[in-house]
C-alpha positions in Angstrom: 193.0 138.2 49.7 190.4 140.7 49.9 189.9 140.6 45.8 188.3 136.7 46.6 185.5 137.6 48.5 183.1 137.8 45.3 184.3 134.8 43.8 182.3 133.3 46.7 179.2 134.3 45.6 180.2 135.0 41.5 181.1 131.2 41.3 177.6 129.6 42.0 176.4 132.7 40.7 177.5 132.1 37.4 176.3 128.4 37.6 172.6 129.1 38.0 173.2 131.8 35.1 174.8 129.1 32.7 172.6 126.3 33.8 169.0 128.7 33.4 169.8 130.5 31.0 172.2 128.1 28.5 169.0 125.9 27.3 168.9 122.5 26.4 172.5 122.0 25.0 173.6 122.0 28.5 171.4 119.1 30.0 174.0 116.6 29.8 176.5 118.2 31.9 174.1 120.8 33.7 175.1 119.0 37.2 178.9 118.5 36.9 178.8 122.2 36.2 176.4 123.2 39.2 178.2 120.5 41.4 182.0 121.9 39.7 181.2 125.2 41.0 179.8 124.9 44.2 183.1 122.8 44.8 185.5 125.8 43.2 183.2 128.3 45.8 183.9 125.6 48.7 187.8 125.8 47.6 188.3 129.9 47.5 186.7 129.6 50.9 189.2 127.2 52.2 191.5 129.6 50.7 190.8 132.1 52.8 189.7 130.6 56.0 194.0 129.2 55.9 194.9 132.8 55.3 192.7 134.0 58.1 193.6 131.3 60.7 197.4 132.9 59.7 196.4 136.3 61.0 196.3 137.5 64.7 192.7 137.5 65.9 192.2 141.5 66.2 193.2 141.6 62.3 191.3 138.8 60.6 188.5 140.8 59.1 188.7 141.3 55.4 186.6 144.0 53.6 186.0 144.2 50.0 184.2 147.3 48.3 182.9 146.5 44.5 180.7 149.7 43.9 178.7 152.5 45.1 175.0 151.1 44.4 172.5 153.5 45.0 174.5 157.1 45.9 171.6 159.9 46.4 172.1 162.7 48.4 173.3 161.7 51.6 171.5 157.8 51.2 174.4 155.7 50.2 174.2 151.9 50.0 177.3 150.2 48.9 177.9 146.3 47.2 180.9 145.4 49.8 181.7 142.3 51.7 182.6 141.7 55.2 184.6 138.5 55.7 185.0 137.8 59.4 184.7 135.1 62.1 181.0 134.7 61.8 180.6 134.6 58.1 183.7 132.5 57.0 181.8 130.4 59.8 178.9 130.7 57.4 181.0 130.4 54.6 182.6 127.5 55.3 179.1 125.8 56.1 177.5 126.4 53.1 179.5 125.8 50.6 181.1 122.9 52.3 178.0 121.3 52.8 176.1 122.4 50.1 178.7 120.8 48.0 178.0 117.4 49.1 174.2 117.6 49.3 175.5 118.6 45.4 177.4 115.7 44.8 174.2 113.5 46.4 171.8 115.2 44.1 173.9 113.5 40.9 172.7 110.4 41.6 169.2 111.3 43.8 168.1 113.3 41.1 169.7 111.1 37.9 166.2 110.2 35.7 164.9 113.7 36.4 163.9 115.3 33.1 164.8 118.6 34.4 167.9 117.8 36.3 169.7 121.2 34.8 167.3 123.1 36.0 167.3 121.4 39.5 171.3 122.3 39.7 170.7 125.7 38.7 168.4 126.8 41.4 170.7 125.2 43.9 173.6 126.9 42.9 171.1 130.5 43.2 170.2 129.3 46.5 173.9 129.4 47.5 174.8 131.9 45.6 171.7 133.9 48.1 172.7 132.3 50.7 176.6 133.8 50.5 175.3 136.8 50.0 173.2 137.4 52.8 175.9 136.2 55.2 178.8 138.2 53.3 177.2 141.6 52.8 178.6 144.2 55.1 175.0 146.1 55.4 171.2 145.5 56.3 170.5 146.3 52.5 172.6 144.1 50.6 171.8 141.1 53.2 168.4 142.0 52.4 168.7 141.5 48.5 170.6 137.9 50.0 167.7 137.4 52.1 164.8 138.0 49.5 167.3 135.9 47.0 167.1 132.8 49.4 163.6 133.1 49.7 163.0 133.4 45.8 165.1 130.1 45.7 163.4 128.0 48.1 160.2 128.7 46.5 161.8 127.4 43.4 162.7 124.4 44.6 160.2 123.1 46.9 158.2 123.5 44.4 160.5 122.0 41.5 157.8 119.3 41.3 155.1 121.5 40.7 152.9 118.7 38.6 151.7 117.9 42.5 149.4 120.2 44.0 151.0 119.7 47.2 154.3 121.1 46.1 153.3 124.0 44.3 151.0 124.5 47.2 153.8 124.2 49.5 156.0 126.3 47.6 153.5 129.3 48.0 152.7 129.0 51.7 156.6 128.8 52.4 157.2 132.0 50.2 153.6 134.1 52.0 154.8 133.3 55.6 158.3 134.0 54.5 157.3 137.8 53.2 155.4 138.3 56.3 158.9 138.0 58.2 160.4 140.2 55.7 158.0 142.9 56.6 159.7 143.0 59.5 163.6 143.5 58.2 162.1 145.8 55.7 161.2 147.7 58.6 164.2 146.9 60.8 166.0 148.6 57.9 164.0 151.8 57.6 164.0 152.6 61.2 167.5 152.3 60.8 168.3 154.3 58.6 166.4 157.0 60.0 167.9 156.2 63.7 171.4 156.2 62.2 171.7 157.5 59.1 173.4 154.4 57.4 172.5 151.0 57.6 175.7 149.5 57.5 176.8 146.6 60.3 180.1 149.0 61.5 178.5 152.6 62.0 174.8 151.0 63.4 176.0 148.5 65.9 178.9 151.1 67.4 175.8 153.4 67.5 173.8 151.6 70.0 175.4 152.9 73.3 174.1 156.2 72.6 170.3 155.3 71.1 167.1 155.0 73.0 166.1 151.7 74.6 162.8 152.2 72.7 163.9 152.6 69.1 165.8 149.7 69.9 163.6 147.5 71.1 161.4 148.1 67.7 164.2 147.9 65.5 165.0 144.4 67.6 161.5 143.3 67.6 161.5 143.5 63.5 164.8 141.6 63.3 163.1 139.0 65.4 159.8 139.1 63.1 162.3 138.5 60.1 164.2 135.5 61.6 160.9 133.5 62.8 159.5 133.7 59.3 163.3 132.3 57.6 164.3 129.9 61.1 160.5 128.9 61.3 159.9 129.7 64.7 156.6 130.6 66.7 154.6 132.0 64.9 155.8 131.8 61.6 156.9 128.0 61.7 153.7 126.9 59.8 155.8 126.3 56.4 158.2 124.6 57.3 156.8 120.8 57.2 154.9 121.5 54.1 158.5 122.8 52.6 159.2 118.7 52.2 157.2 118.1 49.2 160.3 119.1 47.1 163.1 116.8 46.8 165.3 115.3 49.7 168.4 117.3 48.8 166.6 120.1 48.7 165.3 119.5 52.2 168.7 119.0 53.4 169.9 121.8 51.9 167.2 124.1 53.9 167.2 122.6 56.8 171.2 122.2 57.5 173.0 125.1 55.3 171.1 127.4 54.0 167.6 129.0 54.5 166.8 128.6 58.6 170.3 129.4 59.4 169.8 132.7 58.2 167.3 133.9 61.4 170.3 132.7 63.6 172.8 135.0 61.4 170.8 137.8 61.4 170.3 137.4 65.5 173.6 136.9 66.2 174.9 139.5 63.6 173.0 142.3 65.3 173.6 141.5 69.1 174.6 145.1 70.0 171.1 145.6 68.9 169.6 143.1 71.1 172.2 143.5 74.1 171.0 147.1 74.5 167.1 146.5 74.4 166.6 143.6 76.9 162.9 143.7 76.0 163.0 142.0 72.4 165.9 139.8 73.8 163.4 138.5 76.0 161.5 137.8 73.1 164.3 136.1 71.3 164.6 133.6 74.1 160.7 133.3 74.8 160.6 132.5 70.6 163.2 130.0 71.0 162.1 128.3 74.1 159.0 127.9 72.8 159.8 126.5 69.6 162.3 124.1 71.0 159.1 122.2 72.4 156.7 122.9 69.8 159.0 121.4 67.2 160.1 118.1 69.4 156.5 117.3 70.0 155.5 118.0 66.4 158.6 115.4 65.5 156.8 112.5 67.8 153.9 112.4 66.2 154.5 112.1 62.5 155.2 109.4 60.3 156.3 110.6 57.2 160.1 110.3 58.0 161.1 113.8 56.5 158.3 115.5 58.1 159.6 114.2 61.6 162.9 115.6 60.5 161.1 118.9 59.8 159.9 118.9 63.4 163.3 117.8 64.7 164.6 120.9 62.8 162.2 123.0 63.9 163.1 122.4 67.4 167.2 122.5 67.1 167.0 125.8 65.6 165.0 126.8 68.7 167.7 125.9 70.8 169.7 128.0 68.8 167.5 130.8 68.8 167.4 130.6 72.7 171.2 130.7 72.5 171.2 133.8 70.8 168.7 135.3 72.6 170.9 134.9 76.1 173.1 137.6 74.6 176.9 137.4 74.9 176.5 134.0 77.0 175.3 131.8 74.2 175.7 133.4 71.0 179.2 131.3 70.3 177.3 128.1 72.0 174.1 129.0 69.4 176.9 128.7 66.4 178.4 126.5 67.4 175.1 123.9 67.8 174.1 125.3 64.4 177.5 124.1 62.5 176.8 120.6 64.3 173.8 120.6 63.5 174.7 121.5 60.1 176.6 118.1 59.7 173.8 115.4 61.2 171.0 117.3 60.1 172.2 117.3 56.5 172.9 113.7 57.2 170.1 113.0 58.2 168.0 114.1 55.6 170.1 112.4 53.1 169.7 109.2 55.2 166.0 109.5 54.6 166.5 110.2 50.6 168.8 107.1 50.3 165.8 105.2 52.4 163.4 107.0 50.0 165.4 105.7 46.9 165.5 102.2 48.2 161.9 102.3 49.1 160.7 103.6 45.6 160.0 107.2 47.1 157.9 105.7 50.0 157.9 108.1 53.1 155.6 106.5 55.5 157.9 105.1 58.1 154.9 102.6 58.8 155.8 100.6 56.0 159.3 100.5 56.5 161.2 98.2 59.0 164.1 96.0 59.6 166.4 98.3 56.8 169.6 98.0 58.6 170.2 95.0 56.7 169.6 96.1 53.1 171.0 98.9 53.6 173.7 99.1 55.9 175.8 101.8 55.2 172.6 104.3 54.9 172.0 102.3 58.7 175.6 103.2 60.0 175.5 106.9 58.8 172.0 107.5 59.2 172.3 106.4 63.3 175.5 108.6 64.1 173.6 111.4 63.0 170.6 109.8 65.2 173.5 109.6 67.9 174.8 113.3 67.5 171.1 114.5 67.4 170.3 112.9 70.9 173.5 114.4 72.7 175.2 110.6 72.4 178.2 111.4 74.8 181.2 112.1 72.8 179.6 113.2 69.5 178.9 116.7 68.0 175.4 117.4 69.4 176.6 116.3 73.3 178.9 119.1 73.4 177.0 121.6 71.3 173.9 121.4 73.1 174.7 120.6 76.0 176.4 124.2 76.1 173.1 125.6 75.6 171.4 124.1 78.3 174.6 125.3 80.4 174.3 128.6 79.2 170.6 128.6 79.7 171.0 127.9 83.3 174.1 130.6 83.9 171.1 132.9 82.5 170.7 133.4 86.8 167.3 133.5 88.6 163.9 132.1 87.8 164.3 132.9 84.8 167.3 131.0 83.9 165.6 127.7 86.0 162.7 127.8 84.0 165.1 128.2 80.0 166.9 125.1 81.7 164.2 122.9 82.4 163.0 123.6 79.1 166.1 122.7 77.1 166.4 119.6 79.0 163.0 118.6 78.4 163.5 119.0 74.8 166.6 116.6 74.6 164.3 114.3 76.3 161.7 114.8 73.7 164.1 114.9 71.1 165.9 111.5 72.5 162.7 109.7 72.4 161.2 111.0 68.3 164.6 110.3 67.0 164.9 107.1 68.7 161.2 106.4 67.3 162.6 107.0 63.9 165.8 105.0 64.0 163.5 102.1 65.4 160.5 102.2 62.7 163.1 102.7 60.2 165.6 100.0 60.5 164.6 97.7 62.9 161.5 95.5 63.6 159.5 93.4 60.9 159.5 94.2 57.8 156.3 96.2 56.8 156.6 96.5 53.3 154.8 94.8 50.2 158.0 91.9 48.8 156.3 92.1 45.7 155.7 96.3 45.3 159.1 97.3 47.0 163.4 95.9 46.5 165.2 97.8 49.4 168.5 98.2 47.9 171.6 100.8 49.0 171.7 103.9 47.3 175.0 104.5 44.6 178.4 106.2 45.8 177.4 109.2 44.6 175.2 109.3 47.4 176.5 107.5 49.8 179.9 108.9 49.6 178.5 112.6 50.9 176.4 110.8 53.7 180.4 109.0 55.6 181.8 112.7 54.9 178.6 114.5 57.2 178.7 111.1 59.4 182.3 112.2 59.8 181.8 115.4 60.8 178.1 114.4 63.2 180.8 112.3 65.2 184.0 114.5 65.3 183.1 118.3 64.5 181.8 119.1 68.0 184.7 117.7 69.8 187.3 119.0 67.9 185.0 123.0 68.4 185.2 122.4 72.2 189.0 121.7 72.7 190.4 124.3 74.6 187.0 126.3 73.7 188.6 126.8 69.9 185.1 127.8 68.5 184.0 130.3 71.2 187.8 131.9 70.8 187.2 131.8 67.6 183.9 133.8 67.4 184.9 136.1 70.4 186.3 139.0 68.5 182.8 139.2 66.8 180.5 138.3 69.4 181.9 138.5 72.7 181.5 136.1 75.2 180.2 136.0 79.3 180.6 132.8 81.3 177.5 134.4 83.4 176.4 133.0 86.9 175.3 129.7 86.5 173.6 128.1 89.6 174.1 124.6 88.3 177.3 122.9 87.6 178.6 121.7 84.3 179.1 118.5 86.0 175.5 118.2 86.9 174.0 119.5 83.6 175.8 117.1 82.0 174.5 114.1 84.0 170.7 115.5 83.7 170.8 115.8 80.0 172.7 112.0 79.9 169.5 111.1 82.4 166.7 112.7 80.5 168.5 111.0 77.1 168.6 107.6 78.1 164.9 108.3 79.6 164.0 109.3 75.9 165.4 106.4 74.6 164.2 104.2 77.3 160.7 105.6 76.6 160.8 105.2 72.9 162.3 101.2 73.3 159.1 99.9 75.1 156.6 102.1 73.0 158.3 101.0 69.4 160.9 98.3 70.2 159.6 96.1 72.1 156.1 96.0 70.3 155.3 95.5 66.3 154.6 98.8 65.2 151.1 98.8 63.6 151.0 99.7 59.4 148.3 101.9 60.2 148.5 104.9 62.8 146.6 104.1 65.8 143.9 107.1 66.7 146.3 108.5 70.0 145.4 110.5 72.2 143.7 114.1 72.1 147.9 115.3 72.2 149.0 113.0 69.4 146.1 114.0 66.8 146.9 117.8 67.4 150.9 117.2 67.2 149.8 115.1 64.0 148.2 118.2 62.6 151.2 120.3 63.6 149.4 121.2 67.0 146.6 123.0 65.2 149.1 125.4 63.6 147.1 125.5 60.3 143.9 125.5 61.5 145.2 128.5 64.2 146.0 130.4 61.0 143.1 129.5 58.5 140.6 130.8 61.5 142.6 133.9 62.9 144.1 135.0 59.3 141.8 133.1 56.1 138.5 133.3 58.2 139.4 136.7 60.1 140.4 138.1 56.4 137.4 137.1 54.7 135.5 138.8 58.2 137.4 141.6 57.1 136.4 142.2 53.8 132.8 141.4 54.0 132.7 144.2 56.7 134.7 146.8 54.9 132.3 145.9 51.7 129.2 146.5 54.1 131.0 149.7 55.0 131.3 150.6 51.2 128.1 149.9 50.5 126.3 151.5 53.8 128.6 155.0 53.9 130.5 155.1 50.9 128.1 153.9 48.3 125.3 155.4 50.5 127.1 159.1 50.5 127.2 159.4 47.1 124.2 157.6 46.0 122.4 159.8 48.7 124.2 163.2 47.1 122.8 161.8 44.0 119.5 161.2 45.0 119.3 164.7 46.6 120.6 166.5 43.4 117.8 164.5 41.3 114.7 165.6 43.8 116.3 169.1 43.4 116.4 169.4 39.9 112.8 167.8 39.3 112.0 171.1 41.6 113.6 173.4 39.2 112.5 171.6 36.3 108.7 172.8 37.2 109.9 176.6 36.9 111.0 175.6 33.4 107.7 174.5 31.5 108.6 175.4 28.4 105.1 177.3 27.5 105.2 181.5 26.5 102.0 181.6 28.4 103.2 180.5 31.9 106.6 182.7 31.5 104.2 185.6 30.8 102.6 184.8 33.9 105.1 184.8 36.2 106.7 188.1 34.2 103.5 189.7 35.3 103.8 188.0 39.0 107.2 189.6 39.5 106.2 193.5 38.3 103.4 193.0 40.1 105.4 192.2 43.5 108.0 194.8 42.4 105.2 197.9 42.2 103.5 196.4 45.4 107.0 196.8 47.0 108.0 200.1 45.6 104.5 201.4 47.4 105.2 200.4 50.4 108.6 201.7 50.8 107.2 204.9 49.8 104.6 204.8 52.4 107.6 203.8 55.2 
């Protein structure tokens, strides 16, 4: 079983090869191949999650070596693949799901011109994104992670005739490299820590290495996942990352791209469990993102950009999981494979509104849809259900294990993580519930004569029941007799901790704060017509509007402090630089028009001062005679 590790990654591999590279002649059946092999890279993974689930769960790691890639001295990085727990987890996710936001793109992306193209760059970003959760070192998931970033820049900027996607593209790949300065590092501190930078030898290692270099290399790690999960500070991309199409979207925001921050997190928790400074950080990070993001989500109305906040904020809650150490890294999974299904349904409920509305994104000028489109309504609001924590769906039992395991955190410090996931369902209850309302119920705010809501074609509505299925089911089926946190044990570990707060209660509070979400949400945008224009709002809702200032935080600290920057260094050039060697100059000239005047050219004068110079000599000679 070992051998069919790489045909994970060779399969959609060898689809963006074909489809980039074979030209023209393969336009007409570009996406049956990209979708084809996704599919046969979704199947070999089935293959060998069966074959794993048959195996005790001390043995279930597979290992597959392909070659030595760079042997020098005694720096040795290998191509081999790890296969356990945490990345068939992965695995499964990606090419399960990316396989039906495949199959949706067949029909979302039918009259575009360069629909080959479009396939091919989704099978590299899978084909990245296997890598990077398959490789068995900080190297090779390095080439993964640089490979999902080249990807996304691709396709959010597939569409590069706007300036707003090509714009996007490149603020999405800058903030991204600024992350990657940071596993870059991670990696070289490392190797010089350890010697080797692969998982097995560097996480056994850190029993016996100082808390400091830790704490660095854990810091870096973090650095890396904000700029991939979008999370405080590096979020700023994110939202702008929408300008490419809706699959695309989906496929960042539920399988691919800011799941990777989570891997890498969760992947190195030896790391993190023995510096508890930058696991503070992780959970400060994710805590703080968790509200940014919700309150980003309440104030937009483009309906993918409130998605974008909505994502912003889950992967916060994951990112606090992980940060809580052996207490929530299963929980932090978990929510991300849940999240996984509704999130990728939801996005593609917002494309199939999107293709109804003739590409119109402004939920403003939406209204009353359930009816003309009813099965985008039905699949659209389980994922709205799951998202909220609707009891009995995937998101009430993913999350709400996060909120437990932010509690069992102990002390004030585990009070304060609590209150803060439970305010952010209650945020999160009341922007999703905004959406479902604007969306699909109300008046009808559209222009009869501009816009002919219809339901979107089985190709795309066919992937959107599958992910429904899943938003309703996945999380129940994880959470009997804890299946997923046995499951991921033998990788991660896993602490109950010392919560002060019962299960029992927790669950009531985050039912409470829910329904007070959606309670909220009902009077502001169900009860009332919902304007076509946005109504000013108050000081809070212009900032969120703007992304609470994010953009203008970073053109005045990082545009404007840059250009500060440089216009001193230049002053610098030009005062001590420029003004040392212009002065050397300068002094060199002044002494060479002195020396020039000894050379005149005329007999006369040198017979002069031949005379001068015997004269001094005798008059010398004398008086040392005389001494």
């Amino acid at each position: 079983m070992e051998n069919l590790i790489a045909l994970l990654v060779a399969a959609p591999l060898v689809g963006a090869a074909l489809l980039l590279c074979g030209g023209k002649r393969l336009d007409r059946a570009g996406h049956w191949i990209g979708t084809l092999l996704a599919v046969a890279s979704f199947a070999v993974a089935a293959v060998l999650f069966a074959d794993m689930l048959g195996k005790a769960a001390g043995h279930r790691a597979l290992h597959q070596h392909l070659f030595s890639w760079i042997p020098v001295g005694g720096f040795r990085a290998d191509v081999a693949f790890q296969l356990d727990q945490l990345s068939m987890t992965f695995v499964l996710l990606i090419t399960g799901v990316g396989s039906l936001i495949h199959i949706y793109s067949i029909g979302y992306m039918e009259h575009d011109e360069r629909r080959r193209r479009f396939f091919g760059y989704l099978n590299l970003f899978l084909a990245a994104m296997l890598l990077l959760v398959l490789a068995d070192n900080y190297l090779l998931l390095y080439v993964g992670w640089e490979g999902v970033g080249l990807a996304s820049y691709l396709l959010i900027g597939f569409w590069q005739h706007k300036p707003s996607a090509a714009t996007a593209a490149k603020k999405a790949f800058l903030v991204n490299r600024v992350g990657d300065i940071g596993l870059s590092i991670a990696i070289m501190v490392m190797f010089t820590t350890f010697g080797t930078f692969a998982f097995g030898p560097v996480l056994a290692a850190t029993g016996d290495t100082g808390e400091g270099r830790l704490t660095a290399i854990g810091l870096m790690l973090l650095l890396a996942a904000c700029g991939k999960s979008a999370q405080v500070p590096l979020q700023s991309w994110l939202g702008d990352a929408m300008e490419g199409p809706t699959p695309v979207s989906a496929l960042i925001h539920a399988a691919t791209m800011v799941t990777a921050g989570v891997y890498l997190i969760t992947r190195s928790g030896a790391i993190f469990n023995a510096a508890p400074t930058a696991q503070l950080a992780v959970v400060v990070v994710g805590a703080v993102t968790l509200l940014f993001g919700a309150i980003v989500g309440c104030a937009k109305d483009d309906i993918k950009k409130a998605l974008a906040g909505s994502t912003m904020s889950q992967i916060g809650y994951m990112i606090l999981a992980a940060g809580l150490g052996p207490i929530g890294y299963a929980f932090a999974i978990m929510h991300l494979v849940t999240h996984g299904f509704f999130k990728a349904g939801l996005f593609l409920g917002a494309g199939s509104v999107m293709h109804g509305m003739n590409d119109e994104v402004d939920m403003r000028r939406y209204g009353g849809l359930r009816s003309y489109m009813p099965i985008t309504f039905v699949t659209f609001g389980l994922g709205y259900l799951a998202i909220i924590g609707f009891p009995g769906l995937s998101g009430f039992f993913s999350k709400d294990k996060i909120i437990e395991a932010a509690f069992a955190k102990g002390g004030a410090e585990g009070w304060i993580l609590g209150a803060a996931a439970l305010l952010g369902a209650a945020i999160t209850a009341f922007y999703m519930t905004r959406v479902m309302l604007m969306t699909f119920f109300g008046e009808k705010r559209w222009n009869p004569a501009e816009v002919h809501p219809h339901e979107s074609p089985k190709s795309m509505t066919i992937p959107m029941i599958v992910l429904a299925v899943g938003s309703v089911f996945a999380g129940g089926l994880f959470s009997i007799d804890d299946a997923f946190v046995t499951w991921l044990e033998p990788v991660t570990s896993f602490a109950h901790g010392n919560s002060p707060v019962s299960a029992t209660a927790v669950t009531a509070a985050t039912i409470v704060v829910l329904l007070a979400g959606v309670g909220v949400a009902w009077l502001k945008y169900g009860r009332k017509p919902v304007p076509v224009a946005a109504p000013r709002g108050s000081v809070l809702t212009r900032a969120a509007r703007r992304d609470l200032l994010q953009d203008d935080f970073n053109h005045i600290v990082f545009v404007r402090g840059g250009e500060q920057l440089t216009r001193t260094l230049v002053q610098l050039d030009h005062s001590l630089v420029d003004g040392a060697v212009n002065g050397t100059a300068a002094s060199m000239g002044g002494l060479s028009g002195l020396l020039r005047r000894l050379q005149t050219g005329f007999v006369r004068s040198y017979a002069v001062q031949m005379l001068g110079g015997a004269a001094v000599l005798v008059a010398a000679t004398l008086l040392m005679r005389s001494v």
